[in-house]
C-alpha positions as CSV (number, residue, x, y, z in Angstrom):
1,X,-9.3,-34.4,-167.4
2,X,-7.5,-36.1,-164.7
3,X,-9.1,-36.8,-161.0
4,X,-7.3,-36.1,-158.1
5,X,-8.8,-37.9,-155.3
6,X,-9.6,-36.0,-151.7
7,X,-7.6,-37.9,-148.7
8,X,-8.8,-37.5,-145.0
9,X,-6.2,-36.2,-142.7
10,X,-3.6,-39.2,-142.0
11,X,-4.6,-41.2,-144.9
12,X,-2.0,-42.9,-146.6
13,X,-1.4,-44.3,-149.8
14,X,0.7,-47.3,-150.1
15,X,2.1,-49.1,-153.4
16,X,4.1,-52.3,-152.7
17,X,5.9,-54.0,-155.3
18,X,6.9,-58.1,-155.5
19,X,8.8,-59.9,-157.4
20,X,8.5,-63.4,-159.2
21,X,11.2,-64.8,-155.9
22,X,8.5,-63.3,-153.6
23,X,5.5,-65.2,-154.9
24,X,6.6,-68.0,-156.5
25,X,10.0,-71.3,-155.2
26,X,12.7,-70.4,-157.7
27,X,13.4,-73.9,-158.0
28,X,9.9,-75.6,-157.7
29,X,7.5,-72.5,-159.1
30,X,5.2,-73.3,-156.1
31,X,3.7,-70.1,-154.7
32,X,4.9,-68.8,-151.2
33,X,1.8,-69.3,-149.6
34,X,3.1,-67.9,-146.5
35,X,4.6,-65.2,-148.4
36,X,1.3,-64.2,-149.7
37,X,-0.6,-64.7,-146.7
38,X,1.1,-62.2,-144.7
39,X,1.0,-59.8,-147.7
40,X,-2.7,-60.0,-148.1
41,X,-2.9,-59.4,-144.1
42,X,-0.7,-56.2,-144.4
43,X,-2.8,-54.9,-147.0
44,X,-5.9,-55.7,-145.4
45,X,-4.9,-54.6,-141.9
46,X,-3.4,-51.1,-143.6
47,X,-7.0,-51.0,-145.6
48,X,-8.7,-51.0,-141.7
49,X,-6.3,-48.6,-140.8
50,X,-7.8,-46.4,-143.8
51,X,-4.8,-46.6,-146.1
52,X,-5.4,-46.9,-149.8
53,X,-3.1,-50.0,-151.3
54,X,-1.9,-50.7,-154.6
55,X,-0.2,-53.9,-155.3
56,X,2.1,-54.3,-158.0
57,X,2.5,-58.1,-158.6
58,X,4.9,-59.9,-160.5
59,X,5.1,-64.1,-161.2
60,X,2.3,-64.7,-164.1
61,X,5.7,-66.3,-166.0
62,X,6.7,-68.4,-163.1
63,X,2.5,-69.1,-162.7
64,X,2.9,-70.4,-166.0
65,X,5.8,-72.5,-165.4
66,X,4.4,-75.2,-162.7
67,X,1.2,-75.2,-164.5
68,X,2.6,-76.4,-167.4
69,X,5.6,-78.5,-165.7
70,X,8.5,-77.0,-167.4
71,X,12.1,-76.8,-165.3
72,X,13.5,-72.7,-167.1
73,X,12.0,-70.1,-168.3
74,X,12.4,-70.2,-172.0
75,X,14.5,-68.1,-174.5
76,X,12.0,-67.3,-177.1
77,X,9.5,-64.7,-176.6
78,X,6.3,-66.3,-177.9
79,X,6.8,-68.9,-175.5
80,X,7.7,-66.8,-172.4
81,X,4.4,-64.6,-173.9
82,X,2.3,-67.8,-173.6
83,X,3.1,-68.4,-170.2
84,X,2.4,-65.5,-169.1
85,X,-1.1,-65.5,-170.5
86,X,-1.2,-68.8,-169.3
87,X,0.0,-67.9,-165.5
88,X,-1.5,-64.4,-165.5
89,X,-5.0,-66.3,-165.0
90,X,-4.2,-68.5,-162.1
91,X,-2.2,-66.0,-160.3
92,X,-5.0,-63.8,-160.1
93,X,-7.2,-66.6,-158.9
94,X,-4.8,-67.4,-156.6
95,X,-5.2,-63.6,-154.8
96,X,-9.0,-63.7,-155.7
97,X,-8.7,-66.6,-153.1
98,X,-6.3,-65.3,-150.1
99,X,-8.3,-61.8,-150.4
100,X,-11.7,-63.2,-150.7
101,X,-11.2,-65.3,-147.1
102,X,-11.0,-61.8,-145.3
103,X,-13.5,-60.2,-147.7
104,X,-11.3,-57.5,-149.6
105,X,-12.4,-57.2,-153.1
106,X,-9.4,-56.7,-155.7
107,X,-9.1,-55.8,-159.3
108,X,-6.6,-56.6,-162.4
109,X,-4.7,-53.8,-164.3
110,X,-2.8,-55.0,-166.9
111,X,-0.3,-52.2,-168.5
112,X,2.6,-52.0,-171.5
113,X,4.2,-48.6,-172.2
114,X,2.1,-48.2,-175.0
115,X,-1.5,-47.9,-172.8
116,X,0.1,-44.7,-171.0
117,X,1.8,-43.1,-174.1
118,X,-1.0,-41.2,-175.1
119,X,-2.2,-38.7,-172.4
120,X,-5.8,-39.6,-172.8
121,X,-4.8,-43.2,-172.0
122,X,-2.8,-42.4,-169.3
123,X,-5.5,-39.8,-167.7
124,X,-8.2,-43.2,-168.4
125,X,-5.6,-44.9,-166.4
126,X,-5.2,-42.5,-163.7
127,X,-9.1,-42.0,-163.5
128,X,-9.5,-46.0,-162.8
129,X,-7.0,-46.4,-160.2
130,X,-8.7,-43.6,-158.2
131,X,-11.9,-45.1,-158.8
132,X,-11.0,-48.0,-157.9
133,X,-9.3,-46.5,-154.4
134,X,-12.8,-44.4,-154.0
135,X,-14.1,-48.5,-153.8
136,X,-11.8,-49.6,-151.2
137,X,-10.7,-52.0,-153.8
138,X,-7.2,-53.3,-153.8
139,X,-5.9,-52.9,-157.5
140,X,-3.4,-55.7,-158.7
141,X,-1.0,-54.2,-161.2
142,X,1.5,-56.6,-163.5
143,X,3.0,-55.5,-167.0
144,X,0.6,-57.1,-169.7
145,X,3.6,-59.8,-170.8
146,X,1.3,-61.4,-173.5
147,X,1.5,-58.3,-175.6
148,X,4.7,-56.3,-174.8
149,X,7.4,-56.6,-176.5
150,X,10.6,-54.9,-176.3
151,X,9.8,-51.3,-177.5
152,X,6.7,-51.4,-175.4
153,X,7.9,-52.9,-171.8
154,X,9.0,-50.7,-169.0
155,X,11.8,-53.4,-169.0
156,X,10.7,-54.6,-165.4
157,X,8.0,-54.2,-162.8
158,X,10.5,-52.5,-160.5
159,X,10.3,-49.3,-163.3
160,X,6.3,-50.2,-163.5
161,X,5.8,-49.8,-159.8
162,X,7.6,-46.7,-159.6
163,X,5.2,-45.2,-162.5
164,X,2.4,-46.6,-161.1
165,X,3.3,-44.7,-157.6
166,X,3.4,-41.5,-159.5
167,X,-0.2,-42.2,-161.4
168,X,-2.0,-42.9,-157.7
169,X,-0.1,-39.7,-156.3
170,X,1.2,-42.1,-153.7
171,X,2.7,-41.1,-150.7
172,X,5.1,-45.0,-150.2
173,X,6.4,-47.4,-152.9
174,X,7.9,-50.5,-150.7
175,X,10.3,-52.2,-153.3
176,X,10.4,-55.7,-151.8
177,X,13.4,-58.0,-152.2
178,X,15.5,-60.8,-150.6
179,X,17.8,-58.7,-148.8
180,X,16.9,-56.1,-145.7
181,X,18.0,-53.0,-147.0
182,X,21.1,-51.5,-149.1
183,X,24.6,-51.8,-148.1
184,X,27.6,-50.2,-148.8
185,X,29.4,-53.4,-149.3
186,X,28.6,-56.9,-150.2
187,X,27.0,-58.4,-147.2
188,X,27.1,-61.9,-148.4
189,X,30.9,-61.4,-148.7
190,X,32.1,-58.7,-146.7
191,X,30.8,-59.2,-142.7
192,X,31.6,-55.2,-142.3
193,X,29.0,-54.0,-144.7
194,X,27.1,-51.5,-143.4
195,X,23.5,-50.7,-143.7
196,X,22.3,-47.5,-145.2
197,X,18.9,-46.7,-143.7
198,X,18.2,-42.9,-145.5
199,X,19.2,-42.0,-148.6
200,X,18.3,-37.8,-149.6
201,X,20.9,-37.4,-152.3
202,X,20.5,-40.8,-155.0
203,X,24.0,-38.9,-156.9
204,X,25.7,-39.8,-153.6
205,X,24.5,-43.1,-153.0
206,X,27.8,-45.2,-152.5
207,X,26.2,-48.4,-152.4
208,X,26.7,-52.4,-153.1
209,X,24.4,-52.9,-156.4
210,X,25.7,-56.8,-156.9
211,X,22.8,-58.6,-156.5
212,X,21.3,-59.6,-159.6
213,X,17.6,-60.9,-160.8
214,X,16.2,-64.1,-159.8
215,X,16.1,-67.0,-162.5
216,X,12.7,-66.1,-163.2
217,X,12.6,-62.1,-162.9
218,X,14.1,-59.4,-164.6
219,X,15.1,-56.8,-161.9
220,X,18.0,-56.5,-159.5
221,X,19.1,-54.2,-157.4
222,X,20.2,-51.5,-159.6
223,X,16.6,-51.6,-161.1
224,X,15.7,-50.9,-157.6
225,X,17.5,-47.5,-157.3
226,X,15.9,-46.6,-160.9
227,X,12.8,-46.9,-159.6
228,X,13.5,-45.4,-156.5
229,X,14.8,-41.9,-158.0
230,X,11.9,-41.7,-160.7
231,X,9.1,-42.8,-157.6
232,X,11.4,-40.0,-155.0
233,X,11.1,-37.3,-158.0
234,X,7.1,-38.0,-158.1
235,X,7.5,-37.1,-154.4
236,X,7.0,-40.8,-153.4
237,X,8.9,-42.1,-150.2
238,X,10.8,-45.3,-151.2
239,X,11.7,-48.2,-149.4
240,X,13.6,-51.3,-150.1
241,X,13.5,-54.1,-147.5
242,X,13.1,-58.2,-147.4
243,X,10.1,-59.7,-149.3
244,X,10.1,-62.4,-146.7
245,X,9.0,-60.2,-144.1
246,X,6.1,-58.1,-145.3
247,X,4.1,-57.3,-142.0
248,X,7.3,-55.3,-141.6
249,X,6.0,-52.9,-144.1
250,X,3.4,-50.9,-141.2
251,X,6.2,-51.4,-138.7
252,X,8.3,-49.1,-141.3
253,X,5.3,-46.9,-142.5
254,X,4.8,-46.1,-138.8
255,X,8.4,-44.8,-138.0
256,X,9.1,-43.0,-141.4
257,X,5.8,-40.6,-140.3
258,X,7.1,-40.3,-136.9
259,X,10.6,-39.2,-138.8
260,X,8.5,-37.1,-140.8
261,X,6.2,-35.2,-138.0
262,X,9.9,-34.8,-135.9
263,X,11.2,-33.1,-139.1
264,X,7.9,-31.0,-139.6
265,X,7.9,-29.9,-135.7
266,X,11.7,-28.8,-136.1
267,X,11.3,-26.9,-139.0
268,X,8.5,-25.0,-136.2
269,X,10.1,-24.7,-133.9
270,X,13.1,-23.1,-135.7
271,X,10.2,-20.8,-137.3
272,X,8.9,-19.6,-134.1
273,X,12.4,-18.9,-132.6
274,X,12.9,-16.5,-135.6
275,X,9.8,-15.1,-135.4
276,X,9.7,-14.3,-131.7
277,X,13.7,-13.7,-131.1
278,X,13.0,-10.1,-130.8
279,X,10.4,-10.5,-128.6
280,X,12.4,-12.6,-126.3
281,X,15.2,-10.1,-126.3
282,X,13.5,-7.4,-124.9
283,X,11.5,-9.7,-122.1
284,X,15.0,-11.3,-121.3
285,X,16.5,-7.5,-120.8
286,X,13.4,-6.7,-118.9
287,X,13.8,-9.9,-116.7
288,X,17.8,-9.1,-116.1
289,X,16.8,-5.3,-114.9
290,X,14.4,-6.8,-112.6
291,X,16.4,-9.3,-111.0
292,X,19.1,-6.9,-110.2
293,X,17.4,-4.3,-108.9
294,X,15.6,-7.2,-106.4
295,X,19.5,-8.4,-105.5
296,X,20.7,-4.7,-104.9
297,X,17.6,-4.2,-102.1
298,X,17.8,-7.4,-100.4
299,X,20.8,-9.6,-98.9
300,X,21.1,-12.6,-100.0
301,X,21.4,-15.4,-96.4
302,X,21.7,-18.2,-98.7
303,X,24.5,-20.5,-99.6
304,X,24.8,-20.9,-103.1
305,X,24.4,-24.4,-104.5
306,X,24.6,-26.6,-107.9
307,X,21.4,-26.5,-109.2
308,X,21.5,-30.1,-110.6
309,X,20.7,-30.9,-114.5
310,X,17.3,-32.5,-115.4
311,X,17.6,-35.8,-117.1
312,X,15.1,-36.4,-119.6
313,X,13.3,-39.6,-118.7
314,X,14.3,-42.5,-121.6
315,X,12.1,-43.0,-124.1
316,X,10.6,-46.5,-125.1
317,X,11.4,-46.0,-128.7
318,X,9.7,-49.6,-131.0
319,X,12.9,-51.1,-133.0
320,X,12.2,-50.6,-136.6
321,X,12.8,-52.8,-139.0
322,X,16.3,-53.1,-141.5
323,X,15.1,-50.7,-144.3
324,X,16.2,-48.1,-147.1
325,X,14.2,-45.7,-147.3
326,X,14.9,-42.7,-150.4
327,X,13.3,-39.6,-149.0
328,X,11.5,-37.4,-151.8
329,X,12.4,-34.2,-153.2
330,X,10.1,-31.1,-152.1
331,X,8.5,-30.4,-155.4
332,X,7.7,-33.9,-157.0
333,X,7.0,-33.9,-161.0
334,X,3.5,-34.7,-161.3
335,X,0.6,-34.5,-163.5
336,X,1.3,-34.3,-167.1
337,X,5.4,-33.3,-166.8
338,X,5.5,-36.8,-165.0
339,X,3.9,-38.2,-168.0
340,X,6.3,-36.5,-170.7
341,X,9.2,-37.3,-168.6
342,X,8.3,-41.4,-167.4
343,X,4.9,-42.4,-169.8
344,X,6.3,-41.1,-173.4
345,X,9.4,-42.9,-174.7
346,X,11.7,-41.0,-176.5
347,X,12.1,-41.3,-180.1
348,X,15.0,-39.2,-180.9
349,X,17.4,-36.5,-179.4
350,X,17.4,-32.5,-180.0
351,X,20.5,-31.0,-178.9
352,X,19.8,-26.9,-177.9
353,X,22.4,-24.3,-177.4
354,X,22.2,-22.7,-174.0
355,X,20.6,-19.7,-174.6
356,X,17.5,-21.7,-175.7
357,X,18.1,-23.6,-172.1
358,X,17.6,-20.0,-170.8
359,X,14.5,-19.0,-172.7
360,X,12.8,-22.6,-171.5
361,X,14.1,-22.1,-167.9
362,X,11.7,-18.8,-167.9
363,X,8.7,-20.6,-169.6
364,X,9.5,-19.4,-173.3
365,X,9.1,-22.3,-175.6
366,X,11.7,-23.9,-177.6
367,X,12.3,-21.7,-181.2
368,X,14.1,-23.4,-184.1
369,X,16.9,-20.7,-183.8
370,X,18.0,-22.0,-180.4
371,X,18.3,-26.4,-182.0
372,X,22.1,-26.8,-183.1
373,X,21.1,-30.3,-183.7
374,X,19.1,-33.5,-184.6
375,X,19.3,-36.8,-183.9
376,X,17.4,-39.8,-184.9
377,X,14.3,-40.2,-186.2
378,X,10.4,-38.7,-184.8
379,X,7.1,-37.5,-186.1
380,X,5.6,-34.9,-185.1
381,X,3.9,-35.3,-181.5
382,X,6.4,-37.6,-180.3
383,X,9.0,-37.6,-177.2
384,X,12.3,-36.4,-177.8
385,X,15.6,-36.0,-175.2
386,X,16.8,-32.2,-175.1
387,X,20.5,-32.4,-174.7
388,X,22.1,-29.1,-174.2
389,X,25.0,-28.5,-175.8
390,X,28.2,-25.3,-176.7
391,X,27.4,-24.3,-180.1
392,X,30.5,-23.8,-181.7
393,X,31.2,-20.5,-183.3
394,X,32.3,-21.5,-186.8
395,X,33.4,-24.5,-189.1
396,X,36.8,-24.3,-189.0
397,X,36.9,-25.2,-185.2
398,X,34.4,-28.0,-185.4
399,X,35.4,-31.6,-184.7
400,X,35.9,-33.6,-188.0
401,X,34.9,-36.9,-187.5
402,X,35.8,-40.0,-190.2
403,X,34.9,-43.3,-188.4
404,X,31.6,-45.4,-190.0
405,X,30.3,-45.3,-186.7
406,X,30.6,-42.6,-184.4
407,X,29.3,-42.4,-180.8
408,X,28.7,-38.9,-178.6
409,X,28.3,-39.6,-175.3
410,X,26.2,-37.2,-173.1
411,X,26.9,-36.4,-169.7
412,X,25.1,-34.6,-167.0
413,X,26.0,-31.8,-164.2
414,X,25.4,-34.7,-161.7
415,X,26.3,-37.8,-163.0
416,X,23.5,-40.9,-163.1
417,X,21.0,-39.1,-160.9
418,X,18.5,-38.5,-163.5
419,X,15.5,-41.2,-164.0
420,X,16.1,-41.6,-167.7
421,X,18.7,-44.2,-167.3
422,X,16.7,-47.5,-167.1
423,X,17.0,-50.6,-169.7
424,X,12.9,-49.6,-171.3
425,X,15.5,-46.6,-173.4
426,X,18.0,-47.3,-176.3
427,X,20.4,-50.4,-175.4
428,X,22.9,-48.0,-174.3
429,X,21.4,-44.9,-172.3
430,X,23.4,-41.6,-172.3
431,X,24.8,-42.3,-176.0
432,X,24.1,-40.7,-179.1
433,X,24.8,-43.1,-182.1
434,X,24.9,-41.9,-186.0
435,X,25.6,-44.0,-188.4
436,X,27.2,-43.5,-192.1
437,X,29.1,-45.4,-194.5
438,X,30.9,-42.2,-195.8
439,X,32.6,-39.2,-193.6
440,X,30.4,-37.9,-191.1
441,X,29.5,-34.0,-191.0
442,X,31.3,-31.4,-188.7
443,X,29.9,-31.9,-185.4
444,X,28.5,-28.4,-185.1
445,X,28.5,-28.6,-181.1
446,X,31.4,-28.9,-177.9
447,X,32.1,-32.5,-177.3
448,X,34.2,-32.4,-174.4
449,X,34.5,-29.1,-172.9
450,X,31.9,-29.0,-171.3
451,X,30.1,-32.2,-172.4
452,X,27.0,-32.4,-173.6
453,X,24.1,-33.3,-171.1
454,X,20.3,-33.8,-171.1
455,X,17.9,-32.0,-169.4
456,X,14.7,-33.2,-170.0
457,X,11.9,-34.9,-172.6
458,X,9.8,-32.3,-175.0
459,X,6.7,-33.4,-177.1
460,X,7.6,-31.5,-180.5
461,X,5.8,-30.2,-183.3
462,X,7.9,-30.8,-186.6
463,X,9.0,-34.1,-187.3
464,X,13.2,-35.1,-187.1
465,X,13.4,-34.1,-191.2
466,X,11.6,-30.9,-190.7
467,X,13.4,-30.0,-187.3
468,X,16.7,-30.9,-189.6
469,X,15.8,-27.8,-191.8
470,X,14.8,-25.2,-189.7
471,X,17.1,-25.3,-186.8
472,X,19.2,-21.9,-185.8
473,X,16.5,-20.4,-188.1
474,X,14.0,-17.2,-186.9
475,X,10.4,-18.8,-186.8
476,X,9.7,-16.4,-189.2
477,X,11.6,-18.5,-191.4
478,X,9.8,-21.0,-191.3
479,X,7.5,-21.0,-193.7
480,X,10.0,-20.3,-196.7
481,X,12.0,-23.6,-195.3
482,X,9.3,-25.9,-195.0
483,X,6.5,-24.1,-197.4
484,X,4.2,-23.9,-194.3
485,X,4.6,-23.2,-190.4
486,X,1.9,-24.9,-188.3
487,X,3.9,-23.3,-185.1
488,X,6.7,-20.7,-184.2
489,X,7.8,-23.3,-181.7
490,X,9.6,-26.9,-182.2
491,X,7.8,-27.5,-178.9
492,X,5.6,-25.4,-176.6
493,X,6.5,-24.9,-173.1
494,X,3.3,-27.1,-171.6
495,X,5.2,-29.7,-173.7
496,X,9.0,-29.9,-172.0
497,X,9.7,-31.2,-168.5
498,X,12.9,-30.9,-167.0
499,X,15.2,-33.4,-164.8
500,X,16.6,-32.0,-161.9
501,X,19.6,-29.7,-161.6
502,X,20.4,-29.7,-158.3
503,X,21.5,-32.6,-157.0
504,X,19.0,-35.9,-157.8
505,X,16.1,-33.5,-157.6
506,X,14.0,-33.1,-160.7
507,X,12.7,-29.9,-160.6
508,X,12.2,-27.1,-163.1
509,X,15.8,-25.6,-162.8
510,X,15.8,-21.8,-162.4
511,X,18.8,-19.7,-164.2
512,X,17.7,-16.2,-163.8
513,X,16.0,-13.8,-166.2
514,X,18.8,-13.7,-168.9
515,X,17.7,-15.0,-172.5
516,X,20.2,-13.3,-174.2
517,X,22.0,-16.1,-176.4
518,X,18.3,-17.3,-177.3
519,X,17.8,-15.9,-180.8
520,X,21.7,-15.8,-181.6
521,X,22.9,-16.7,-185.0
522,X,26.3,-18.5,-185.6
C-alpha cells in the first residue's frame, strides 16, 4: 500500500527538471559547471528552507560523449545505450561532488515505463521517493537509457518529470529550458511576441511551440506543454522558465504562493460578504434611522466639505522573474487513476456506446453489452483507450469501407487538451489503424457525426479476442460465448480513469443519473 507522507504547514515540494543543454556545452559536452552550481545551491538553500526536492536530471548521453571523445550522438541504439551507461556513472559523480561540498546527501532512481506498469512497482516506487524525502535526501531521477527501448521509454524526461511530480504528490514541477517563458509568437523572429505568464485553460493555450530539442536531447517545447497538462491534472503547478537562471526558481516559488494566498483570501472574503450580507443590511437600516433622527433634532452650523479619497500607500512589490506558470485543476488525478491513466501504456482501443459512458460516469462498471467495438490487440489485465462512440442502429446505414488500410481518427469534446497525446503512445496518437488485405467490415459506429473521442484508460478483464465475442452481449451471456465467465464486467469501475471533460481538466466527468442506453441491444 502506498505512503503518503505528512507535510508541516508551508512545506513545499519541488521537482525541477534539466535537460542535456542545461548540464552539458552542446558543442563541446563539457558540463555547465556554473549551471550546476547554482542548481545545487537552489536545491540546497530550498532544502534549509524545509522544502522537499526532487531533481529530474537529464545528460548521461552527452556524459558519455566527452568521456569517450566523440563529436554526435549516434544513430544506432546500442551505441547511444552504451553511452548512456557509460555517462550515467560520471554524471552522478559529478553531483555526488557539487552536493557533497555543502553536505546534502543525494540518491539515483533510474526508471523505464516498464518499472511503473505494474502497480506494485509503481507503489515500491512511490514508497522510495517518500522515504527518501523523510531522509532529507535529494533524489536524482533520469530515464534508465541503457535498458529502454522504444516500447518502454516515456519518450523524454520532460514526460518523466511530469510522472514523477505526480508519484511525490508534488506541489511545483519547474520545466527548465533556454528560453524565459512561452510566447505567443516567435521571439527570436518576431520582436512583438508577447509573454504569457498564466496559463488555467492548456485547450486555449495560443502559443509559439517552434523551438525544437537540443542536438543532444529529445524534448522541445511542445514536450513541455505535455508534461505540463499531465503534471497540472496531478494538481502540480507548472513552470517553464530559462535553465540558465536557476536561483530564479525560489524567486518564482515565492510569488506563485503569494498569488495563491491572494486568491485563497478573495475567495474569503467573497464567503464572508455572503454570509454576513443580511446582517449588514439590517445594521446599515439601523444606522440610517439613527442618523436621521440625530439630523432632524439638531441644526447642522457646518459648511459642507469634500471629504477627500484615501490613497492606498504603494506597495514595494519584488519583480519576479519571466515565467509560465500552468495553474492546476481543483481535483488532481492521483493515486491509482493517475497510474492507469500516465504509468500503464495502452495496448489497444475499446470503443463504448454512450449509454455505457453513462453507466461508468455513475460508478457502474463497464458490461460487454455497452462495447460496439475492438481494436488491437491485449491480454487480459492490460491498458486499453475507451473511445466513445454513436452506435449505429443497423447495417444498412453503416459505412462500407474498401481500402487495405483504413484509418479512424478520434477526436475529443476539447481538442488536444487531454495528456494522452505524447510521442511514449502509437506513432500517430488520436488514430485508430486496421489493417486487411481484403474488404474491411461495416464500421458498426458514427464516424463523423459526432466523431468518435476518448475518454479515458481501463485495465480490462478479457483479452481483445474474447472482448471481440462478447461485446453488445448481456453478461449473462457470457458464459455460453466464451464457455466460462471469470467477470460480468470487461473492466471494473476501480479499474477506468477518466480525462477531463470540461475544459483541460481531467476529472471524473459527471452526466447525471440517466443509464438508460446502457443495456440496449441494436
Amino acid at each position: 500500500m502506498a505512503v503518503h507522507f505528512k507535510k508541516t504547514p508551508g512545506q513545499l515540494t519541488v521537482v525541477i527538471k534539466l535537460g542535456t543543454s542545461s548540464i552539458v556545452d552542446e558543442k563541446t559536452h563539457q558540463p555547465l559547471l556554473s549551471i550546476l552550481s547554482v542548481i545545487v545551491e537552489t536545491c540546497v538553500k530550498l532544502h534549509q528552507d524545509g522544502h522537499r526536492v526532487v531533481l529530474v536530471s537529464s545528460g548521461a548521453i552527452g556524459v558519455g560523449l566527452r568521456r569517450m571523445d566523440l563529436d554526435k550522438r549516434p544513430k544506432h541504439l546500442p551505441q547511444i545505450q552504451a553511452l548512456a551507461a557509460i555517462g550515467q556513472c560520471r554524471l552522478m559523480s559529478l553531483w555526488d561532488q557539487l552536493f557533497g561540498h555543502v553536505g546534502q546527501p543525494i540518491a539515483q532512481i533510474l526508471l523505464t515505463r516498464n518499472d511503473i506498469a505494474d502497480r506494485t512497482q509503481y507503489q515500491n516506487a512511490q514508497n522510495t521517493f517518500f522515504e527518501l524525502l523523510d531522509m532529507h535526501v535529494i533524489p536524482i531521477v533520469n530515464e534508465n537509457d541503457t535498458l529502454a527501448v522504444t516500447e518502454i521509454k516515456f519518450g523524454d524526461n520532460d514526460t518523466l518529470s511530469a510522472i514523477t511530480a505526480g508519484m511525490v504528490q508534488a506541489d511545483y514541477l519547474f520545466l527548465m529550458t533556454d528560453v524565459d517563458c512561452l510566447y505567443d509568437m516567435n521571439p527570436r523572429t518576431n520582436p512583438e511576441a508577447k509573454a504569457i505568464e498564466v496559463v488555467e485553460d492548456i485547450a486555449e493555450l495560443q502559443a509559439d511551440v517552434s523551438s525544437a530539442g537540443s542536438a543532444l536531447g529529445t524534448g522541445g517545447m511542445s514536450t513541455k506543454i505535455i508534461a505540463a497538462r499531465l503534471a497540472t491534472s496531478a494538481g502540480v503547478t507548472t513552470v517553464i522558465t530559462r535553465s540558465s537562471k536557476p536561483g530564479n526558481i525560489a524567486a518564482i516559488i515565492r510569488y506563485a504562493e503569494s498569488q495563491k494566498a491572494a486568491r485563497t483570501s478573495s475567495r474569503n472574503s467573497i464567503a464572508n460578504f455572503q454570509d454576513d450580507s443580511a446582517a449588514l443590511s439590517s445594521q446599515t437600516a439601523a444606522l440610517n434611522l439613527h442618523a436621521a433622527n440625530h439630523a432632524l433634532a439638531t441644526p447642522s452650523t457646518s459648511t459642507p466639505q469634500d471629504t477627500p479619497a484615501r490613497i492606498p500607500s504603494p506597495q514595494v512589490v519584488e519583480r519576479v522573474p519571466l515565467h509560465t506558470r500552468f495553474l492546476p485543476i481543483a481535483h488532481p488525478i492521483r493515486d491509482r487513476w493517475f497510474w492507469i491513466l500516465h504509468g500503464l501504456a495502452p495496448h489497444g482501443t475499446i470503443f463504448i456506446d454512450h449509454g455505457a459512458w453513462h453507466a461508468l460516469s455513475d460508478k457502474a462498471g463497464l458490461l460487454p453489452v455497452g462495447i460496439v467495438d475492438v481494436d488491437g490487440s491485449f491480454a487480459q489485465q492490460e491498458a486499453v483507450r475507451l473511445v466513445v462512440v454513436k452506435r449505429l442502429p443497423t447495417t444498412s446505414s453503416r459505412h462500407q469501407l474498401t481500402s487495405s488500410v483504413t484509418t479512424i481518427p478520434i477526436t475529443s469534446p476539447t481538442p488536444l487538451r487531454n495528456p494522452q497525446h505524447h510521442p511514449t503512445h502509437s506513432p500517430h496518437p488520436g488514430l485508430v489503424h486496421t489493417h486487411s488485405s481484403q474488404t474491411i467490415p461495416p464500421v458498426a459506429y458514427e464516424l463523423h457525426n459526432p466523431a468518435p473521442f476518448e475518454i479515458g484508460r481501463a485495465v480490462v478483464n478479457y483479452s481483445a479476442g474474447e472482448i471481440r465475442r462478447i461485446k453488445g452481449l448481456h453478461s449473462t451471456q457470457i458464459h455460453e460465448a466464451l464457455g466460462y465467465a471469470d467477470s460480468e464486467y470487461v473492466a471494473l469501475r476501480e479499474n477506468v480513469a477518466f480525462f477531463g471533460v470540461e475544459k483541460s481538466r481531467p476529472s471524473t466527468p459527471n452526466f447525471g443519473k440517466s443509464t438508460s442506453e446502457y443495456g440496449e441491444t441494436h
